[in-house]
C-alpha positions in Angstrom: 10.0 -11.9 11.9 10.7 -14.7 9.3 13.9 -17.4 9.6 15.8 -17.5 6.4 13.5 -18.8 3.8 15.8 -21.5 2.7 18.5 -24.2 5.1 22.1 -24.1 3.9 22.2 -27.6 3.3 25.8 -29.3 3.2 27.3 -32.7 1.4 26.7 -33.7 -2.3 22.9 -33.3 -2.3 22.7 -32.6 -5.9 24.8 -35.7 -7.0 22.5 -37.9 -4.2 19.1 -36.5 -5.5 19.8 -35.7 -9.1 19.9 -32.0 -10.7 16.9 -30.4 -10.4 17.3 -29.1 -13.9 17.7 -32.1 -15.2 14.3 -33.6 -14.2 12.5 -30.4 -14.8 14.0 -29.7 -18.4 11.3 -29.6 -20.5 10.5 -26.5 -18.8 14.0 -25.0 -17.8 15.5 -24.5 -21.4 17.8 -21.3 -20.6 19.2 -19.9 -23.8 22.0 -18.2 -21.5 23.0 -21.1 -18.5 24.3 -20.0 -15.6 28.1 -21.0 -16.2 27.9 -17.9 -18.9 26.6 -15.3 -16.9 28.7 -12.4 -15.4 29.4 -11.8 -12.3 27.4 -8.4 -12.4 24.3 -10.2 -14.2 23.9 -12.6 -11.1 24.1 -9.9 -8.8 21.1 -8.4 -10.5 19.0 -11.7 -10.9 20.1 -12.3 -7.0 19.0 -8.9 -5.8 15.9 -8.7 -8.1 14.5 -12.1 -6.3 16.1 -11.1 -2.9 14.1 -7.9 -3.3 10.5 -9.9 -4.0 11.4 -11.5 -0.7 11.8 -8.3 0.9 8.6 -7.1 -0.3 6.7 -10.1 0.4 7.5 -10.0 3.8 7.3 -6.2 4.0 3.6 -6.7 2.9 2.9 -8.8 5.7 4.6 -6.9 8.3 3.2 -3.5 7.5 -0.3 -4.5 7.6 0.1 -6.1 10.9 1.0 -2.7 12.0 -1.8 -0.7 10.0 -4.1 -3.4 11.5 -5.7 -0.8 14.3 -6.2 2.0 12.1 -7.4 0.0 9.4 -10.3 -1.7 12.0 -11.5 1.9 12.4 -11.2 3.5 9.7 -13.0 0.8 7.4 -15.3 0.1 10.5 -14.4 -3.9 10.7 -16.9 -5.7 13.0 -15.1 -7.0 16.2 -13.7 -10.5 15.4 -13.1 -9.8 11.5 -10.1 -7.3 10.9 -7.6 -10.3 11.0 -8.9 -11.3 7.8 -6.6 -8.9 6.4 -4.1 -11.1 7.4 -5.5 -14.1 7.1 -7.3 -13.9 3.3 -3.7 -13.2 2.0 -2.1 -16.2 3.8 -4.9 -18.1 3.1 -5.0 -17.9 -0.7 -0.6 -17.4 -0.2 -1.4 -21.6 1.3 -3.8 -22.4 -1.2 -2.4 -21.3 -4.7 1.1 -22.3 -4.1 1.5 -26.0 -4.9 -0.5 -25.0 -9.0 2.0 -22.0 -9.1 5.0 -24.1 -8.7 3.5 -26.5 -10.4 2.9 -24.1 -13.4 6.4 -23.0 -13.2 7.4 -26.3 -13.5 5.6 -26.9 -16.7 6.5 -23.0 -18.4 9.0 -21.4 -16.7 9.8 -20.2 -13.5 10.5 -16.9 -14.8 7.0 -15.9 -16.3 5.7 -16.5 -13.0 7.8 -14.7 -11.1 7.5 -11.7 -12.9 3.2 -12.1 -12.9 3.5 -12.7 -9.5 6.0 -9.3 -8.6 3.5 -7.7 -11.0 -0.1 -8.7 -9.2 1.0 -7.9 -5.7 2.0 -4.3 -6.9 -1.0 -3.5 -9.4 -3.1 -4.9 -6.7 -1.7 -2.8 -3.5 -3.4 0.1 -5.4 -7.0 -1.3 -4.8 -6.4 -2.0 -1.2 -5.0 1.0 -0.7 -8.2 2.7 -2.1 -11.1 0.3 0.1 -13.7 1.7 0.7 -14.9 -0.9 3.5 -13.9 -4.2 4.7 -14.9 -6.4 1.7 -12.7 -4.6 -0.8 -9.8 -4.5 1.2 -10.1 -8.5 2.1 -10.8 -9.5 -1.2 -7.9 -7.7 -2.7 -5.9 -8.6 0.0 -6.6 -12.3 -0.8 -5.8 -11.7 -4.6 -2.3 -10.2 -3.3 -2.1 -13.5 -1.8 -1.8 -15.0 -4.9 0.7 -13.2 -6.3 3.1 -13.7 -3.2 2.5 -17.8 -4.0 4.2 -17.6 -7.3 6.6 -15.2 -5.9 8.1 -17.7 -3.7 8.6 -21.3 -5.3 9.3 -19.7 -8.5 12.1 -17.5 -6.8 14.0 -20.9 -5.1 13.4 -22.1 -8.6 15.6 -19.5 -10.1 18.0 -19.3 -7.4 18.4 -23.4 -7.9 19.0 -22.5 -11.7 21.5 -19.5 -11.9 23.1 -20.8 -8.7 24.6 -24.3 -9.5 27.3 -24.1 -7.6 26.7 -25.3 -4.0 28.7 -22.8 -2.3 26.9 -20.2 -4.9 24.1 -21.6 -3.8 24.2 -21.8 -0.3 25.6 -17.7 -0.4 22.5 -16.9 -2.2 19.5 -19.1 0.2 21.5 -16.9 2.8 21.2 -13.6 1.7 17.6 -14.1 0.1 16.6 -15.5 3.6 17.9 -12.3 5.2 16.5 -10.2 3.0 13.2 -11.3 4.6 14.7 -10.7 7.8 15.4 -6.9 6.4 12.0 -6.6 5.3 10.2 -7.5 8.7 12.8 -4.9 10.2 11.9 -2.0 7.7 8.0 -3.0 7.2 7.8 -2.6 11.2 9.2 1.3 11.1 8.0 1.8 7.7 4.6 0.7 8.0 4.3 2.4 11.2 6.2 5.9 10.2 3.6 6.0 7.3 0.2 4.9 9.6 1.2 7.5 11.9 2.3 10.6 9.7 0.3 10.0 6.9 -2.3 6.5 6.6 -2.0 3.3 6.7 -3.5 3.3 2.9 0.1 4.4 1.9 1.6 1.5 3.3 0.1 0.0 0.1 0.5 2.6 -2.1 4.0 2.3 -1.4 4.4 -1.7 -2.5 2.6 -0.1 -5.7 5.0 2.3 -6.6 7.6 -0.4 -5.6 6.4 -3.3 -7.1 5.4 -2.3 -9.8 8.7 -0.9 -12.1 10.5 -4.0 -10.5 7.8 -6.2 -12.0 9.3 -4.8 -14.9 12.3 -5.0 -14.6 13.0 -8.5 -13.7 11.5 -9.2 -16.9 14.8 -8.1 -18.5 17.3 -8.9 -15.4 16.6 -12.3 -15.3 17.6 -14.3 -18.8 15.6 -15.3 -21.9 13.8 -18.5 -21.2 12.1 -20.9 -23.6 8.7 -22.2 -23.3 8.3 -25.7 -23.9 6.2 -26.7 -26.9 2.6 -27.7 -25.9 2.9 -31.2 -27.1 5.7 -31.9 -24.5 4.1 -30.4 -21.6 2.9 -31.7 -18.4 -1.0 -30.8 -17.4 -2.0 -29.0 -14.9 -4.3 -31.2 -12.5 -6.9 -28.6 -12.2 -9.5 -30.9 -10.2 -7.0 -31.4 -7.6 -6.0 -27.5 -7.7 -9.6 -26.4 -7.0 -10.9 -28.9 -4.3 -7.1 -28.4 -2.3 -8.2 -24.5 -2.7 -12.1 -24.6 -1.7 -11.2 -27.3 1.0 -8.6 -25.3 2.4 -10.8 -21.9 2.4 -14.0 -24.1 3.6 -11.6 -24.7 6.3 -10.5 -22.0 7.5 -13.8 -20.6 7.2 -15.4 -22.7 9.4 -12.5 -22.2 12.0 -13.3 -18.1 12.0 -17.2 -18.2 12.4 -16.9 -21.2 14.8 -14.5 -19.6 16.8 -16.4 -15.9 16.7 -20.4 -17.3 17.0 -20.3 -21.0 18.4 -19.5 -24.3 16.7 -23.0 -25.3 17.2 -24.8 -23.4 14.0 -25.5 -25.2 10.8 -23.7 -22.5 8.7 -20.3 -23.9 10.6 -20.8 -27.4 11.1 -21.9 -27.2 7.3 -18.5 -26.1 5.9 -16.8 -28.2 8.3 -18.4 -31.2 6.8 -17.3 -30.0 3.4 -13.9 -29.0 3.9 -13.3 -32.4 4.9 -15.2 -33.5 1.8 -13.1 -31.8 -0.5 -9.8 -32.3 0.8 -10.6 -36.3 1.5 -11.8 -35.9 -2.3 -8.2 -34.0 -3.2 -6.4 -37.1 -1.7 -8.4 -39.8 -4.3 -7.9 -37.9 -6.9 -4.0 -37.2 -6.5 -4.1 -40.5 -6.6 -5.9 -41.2 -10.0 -4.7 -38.3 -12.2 -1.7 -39.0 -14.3 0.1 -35.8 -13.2 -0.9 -35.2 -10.0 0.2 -31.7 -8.4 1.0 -33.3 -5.2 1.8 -37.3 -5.2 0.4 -39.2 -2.4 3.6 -41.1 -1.9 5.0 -37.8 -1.0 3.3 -38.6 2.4 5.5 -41.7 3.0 8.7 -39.9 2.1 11.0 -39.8 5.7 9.7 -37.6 8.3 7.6 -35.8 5.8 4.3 -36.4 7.8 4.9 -35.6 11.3 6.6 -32.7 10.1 4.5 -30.8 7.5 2.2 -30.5 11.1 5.3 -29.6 13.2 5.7 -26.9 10.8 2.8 -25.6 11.7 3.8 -24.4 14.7 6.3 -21.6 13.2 4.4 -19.3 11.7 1.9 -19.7 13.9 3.7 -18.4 16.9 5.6 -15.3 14.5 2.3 -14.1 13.0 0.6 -14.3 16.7 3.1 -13.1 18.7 3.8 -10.0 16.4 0.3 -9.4 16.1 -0.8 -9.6 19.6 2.6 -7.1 20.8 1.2 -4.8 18.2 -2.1 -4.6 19.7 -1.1 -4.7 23.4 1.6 -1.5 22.4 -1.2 0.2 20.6 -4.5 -0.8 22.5 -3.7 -1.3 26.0 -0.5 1.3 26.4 -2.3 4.0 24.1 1.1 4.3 22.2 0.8 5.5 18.5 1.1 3.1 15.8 5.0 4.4 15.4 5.8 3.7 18.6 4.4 0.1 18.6 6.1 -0.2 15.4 9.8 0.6 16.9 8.8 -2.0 19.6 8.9 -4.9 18.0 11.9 -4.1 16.2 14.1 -6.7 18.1 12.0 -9.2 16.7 13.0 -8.4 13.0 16.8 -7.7 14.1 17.4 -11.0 15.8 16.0 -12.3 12.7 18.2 -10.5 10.6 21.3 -11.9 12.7 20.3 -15.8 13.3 18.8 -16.5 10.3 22.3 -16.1 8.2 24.1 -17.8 11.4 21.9 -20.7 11.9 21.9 -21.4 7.9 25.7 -21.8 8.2 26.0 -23.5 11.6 22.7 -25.7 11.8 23.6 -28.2 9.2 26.8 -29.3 11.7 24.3 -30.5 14.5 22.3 -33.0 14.8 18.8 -32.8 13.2 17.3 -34.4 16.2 18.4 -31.6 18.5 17.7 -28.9 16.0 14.0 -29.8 16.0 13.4 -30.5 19.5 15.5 -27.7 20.7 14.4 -24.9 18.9 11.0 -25.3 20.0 11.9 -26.3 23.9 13.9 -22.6 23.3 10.2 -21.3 21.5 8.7 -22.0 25.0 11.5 -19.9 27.3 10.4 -16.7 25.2 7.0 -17.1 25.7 7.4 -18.1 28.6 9.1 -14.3 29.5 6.3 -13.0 27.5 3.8 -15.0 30.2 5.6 -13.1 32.9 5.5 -9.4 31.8 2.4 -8.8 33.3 3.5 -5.0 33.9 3.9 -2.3 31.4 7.5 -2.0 33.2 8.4 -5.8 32.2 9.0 -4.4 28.6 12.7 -4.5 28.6 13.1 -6.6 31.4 10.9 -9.9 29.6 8.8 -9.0 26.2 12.9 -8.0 24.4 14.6 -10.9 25.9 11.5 -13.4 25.1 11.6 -11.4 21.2 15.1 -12.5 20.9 14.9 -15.9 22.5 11.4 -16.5 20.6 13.2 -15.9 17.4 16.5 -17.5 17.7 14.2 -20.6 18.6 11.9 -20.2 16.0 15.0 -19.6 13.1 16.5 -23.1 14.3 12.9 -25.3 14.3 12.7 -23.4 10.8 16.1 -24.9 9.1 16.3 -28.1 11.1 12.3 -29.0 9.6 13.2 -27.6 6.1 16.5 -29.1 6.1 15.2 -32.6 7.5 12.0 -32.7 5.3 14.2 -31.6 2.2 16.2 -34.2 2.6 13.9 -37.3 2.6 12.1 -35.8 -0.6 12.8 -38.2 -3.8 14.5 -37.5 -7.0 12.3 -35.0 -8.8 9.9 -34.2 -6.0 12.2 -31.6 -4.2 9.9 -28.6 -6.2 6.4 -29.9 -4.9 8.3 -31.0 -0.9 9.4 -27.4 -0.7 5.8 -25.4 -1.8 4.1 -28.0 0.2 6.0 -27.7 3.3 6.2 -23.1 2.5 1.9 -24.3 2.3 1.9 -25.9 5.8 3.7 -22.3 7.3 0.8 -20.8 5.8 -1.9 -23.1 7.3 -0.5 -22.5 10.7 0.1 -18.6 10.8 -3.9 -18.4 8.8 -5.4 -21.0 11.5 -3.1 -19.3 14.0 -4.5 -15.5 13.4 -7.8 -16.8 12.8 -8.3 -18.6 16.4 -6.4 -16.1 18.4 -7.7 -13.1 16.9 -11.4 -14.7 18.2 -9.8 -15.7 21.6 -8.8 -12.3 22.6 -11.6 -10.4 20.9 -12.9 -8.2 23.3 -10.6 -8.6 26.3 -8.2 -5.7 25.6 -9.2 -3.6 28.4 -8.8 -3.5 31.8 -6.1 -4.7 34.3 -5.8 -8.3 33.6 -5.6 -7.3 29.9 -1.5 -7.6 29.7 -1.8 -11.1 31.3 -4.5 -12.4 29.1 -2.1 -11.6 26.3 0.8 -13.7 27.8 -1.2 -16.5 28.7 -3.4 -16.9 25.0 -0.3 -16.3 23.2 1.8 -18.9 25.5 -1.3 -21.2 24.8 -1.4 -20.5 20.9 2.6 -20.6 20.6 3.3 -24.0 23.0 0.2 -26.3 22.4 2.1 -27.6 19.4 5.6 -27.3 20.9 5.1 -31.4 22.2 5.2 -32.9 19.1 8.7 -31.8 18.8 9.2 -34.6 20.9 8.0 -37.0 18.9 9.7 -36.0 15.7 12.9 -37.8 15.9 14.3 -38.7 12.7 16.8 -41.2 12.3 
């Protein structure tokens, strides 16, 4: 379901942009540097932040495919049940530009571990809900965890991988192990929903989790904590009106699109969502640390393409949603079945991502972005056209595979590009800002066409209202690609 987390970039990046390490080394004091480390001890750091990857995505998947059974057995109102996506990629969006920041100025390696350690302890509440406010809420917390999960992983893979081929090895095969979690949260999550319930799904991340929270806090080396008097600040003012503008947001999007953009409760929170983040913009601009500098904005092709990105998760989390429910809703197949469905989805992402990490960076950056999306469009396209329960093999695989492979190259080509107009010592912030916009677009993009097909999944037009709303959802961002032409 996910392209590889991280572009194989090629050339002398480091010696063009400066060391990483050496602009954040107040915080990165290893006692134990990475040229001393066995070759067995980075195989353990490697495969302890591979597997947070892997269970990160794993979370997400599996819930898409509980989603059904959880709607009934919880009794979710019609229009509200993707909130169980949404409320963790929403908080996933919102707290991850203060937990790299916060990584920045401790360690990466404390927050790594609290963040391993929240999604697990907190898969036991959700687990255990009791109706749909408990599991939401929870699932929002979990969110949390995941966002200092993931820049404080590419921090530690940047600072026991040095080497740029080590490097570029390890982005690879902590990108597919994303890919191998979509594949075994699909069966997975379904096996359990159908044999057992989908609150196991999350039991199972807790016994998982958990130990390996653990763990990693001895795999990974000592670290040193900068003294207080050297440290950075954390620009809490910014932190919280980023996070209530962003919920605001969204928030405003789900009730809009469920009861009418006319009420006052909507047009309300609009109003100050737009506050907030108008207000996050001064004050980046005032503080003396800011957690995200507005020059950032004029770095090259940053701007168009923090939107563009959008677009990518947008169309994975739809898409994989909206199968799930057609397999499950429409066909009357159990939640195993529509599990084992969308399994081509996770395997051609488990074979491009690696391939288009090695082979993107020898094409042009230009054809990358407007390619993959033109190549987006021909898969939902097929998906447009299976407007038959018999079109399963014969469009919904072949539009899976060409989706993905699509999807996998507008994913590297906008990482790679944005990446590499970020300054010297703004590559941490670029990179959770840019994993931030994925997070917008797959929360605005559940959120809107969760409320678009609510209520339509029966009768014989059913199948083809699905192709069309997700061709709509998927392709109405696909023209900017044209315009993002970097030179």
């Amino acid at each position: 379901m996910y392209p590889s987390s991280c572009p194989t970039l090629q050339g002398n990046h480091d010696e063009e942009k400066g060391s990483t390490k050496e602009i954040s080394s107040n915080a990165v004091d290893v006692s134990k540097g990475p040229t001393s480390l066995t070759p067995l001890r980075k195989i353990l750091i490697l495969s302890i932040l591979c597997a947070a990857q892997f269970f990160d995505i794993f979370n997400a998947v599996a819930s898409i495919v509980s989603l059904p059974q959880i709607s009934e057995d919880l009794n979710f109102k019609p229009g509200t049940i993707q909130w169980i996506l949404s409320g963790y990629t929403l908080t996933f969006a919102s707290f991850m530009l203060v937990a790299g920041r916060i990584a920045d100025i401790l360690h990466p390696k404390p927050v790594f571990t609290a963040g391993f350690l929240v999604i697990g302890i907190l898969s036991i509440p959700v687990g255990a809900s009791v109706n749909p406010i408990m599991a939401v809420i929870f699932r929002a917390l979990q969110g949390i965890g995941a966002a200092m999960n993931v820049p404080s992983a590419m921090a530690l893979i940047s600072l026991y991988f040095s080497e740029a081929d080590q490097r570029s090895r390890a982005y690879a095969i902590y990108g597919a192990s994303g890919a191998v979690g979509n594949v075994l949260g699909v069966v997975v999550g379904g096996v359990l929903t159908a044999s057992a319930s989908w609150r196991w799904v999350y039991y199972l991340l807790a016994i998982a989790m958990s130990p390996l929270a653990v763990a990693s806090w001895f795999i990974l080396p000592t670290h040193q904590t900068p003294p207080s008097t050297s440290r950075r600040s954390v620009d809490w003012p910014g932190v919280f009106s980023l996070t209530a503008g962003l919920t605001l947001f969204v928030f405003a999007i789900t009730e809009g699109s469920a009861g009418g953009w006319k009420s006052a409760r909507v047009i309300v929170t609009l109003v100050l969502s737009i506050v907030l983040l108008t207000t996050f913009l001064v004050i980046e601009r005032i503080v003396k640390d800011p957690a995200f500098p507005t020059r950032t904005w004029s770095n090259k092709n940053f701007t168009p393409l923090f939107f563009y990105a959008w677009s990518i998760y947008w169309s994975i989390f739809v898409s994989e949603m909206q199968l799930v429910e057609i397999f499950s809703t429409l066909w009357h197949e159990s939640a195993l079945l529509s599990a084992v469905r969308c399994i081509p989805m996770g395997l051609t992402a488990v074979i491009a991502s690696p391939l288009v990490g090695t082979y993107a960076p020898r094409l042009s950056r230009r054809f990358l972005l407007v390619g993959g999306q033109i190549i987006s469009v021909a898969g939902v396209v097929l998906f447009a056209l299976a407007d038959t329960r018999d079109k399963y093999w014969s469009h919904i695989v072949p539009g899976m595979i060409v989706d993905m492979v699509g999807l996998s190259l507008s994913y590297v080509a906008c990482t790679t590009v944005v990446m590499e107009g970020a300054r010297p010592g703004e590559e941490g912030v670029v990179g959770a800002v840019m994993n931030t916009a994925y997070q917008i677009g797959a929360t605005i993009g559940l959120t809107g066409e969760y409320h678009l097909d609510s209520g339509r999944w029966s009768g014989s037009n059913a199948l083809v209202f699905f192709s069309r709303s997700v061709y709509y959802s998927c392709s109405q961002q696909q023209p900017a690609a044209g315009c993002i032409i970097p030179a």
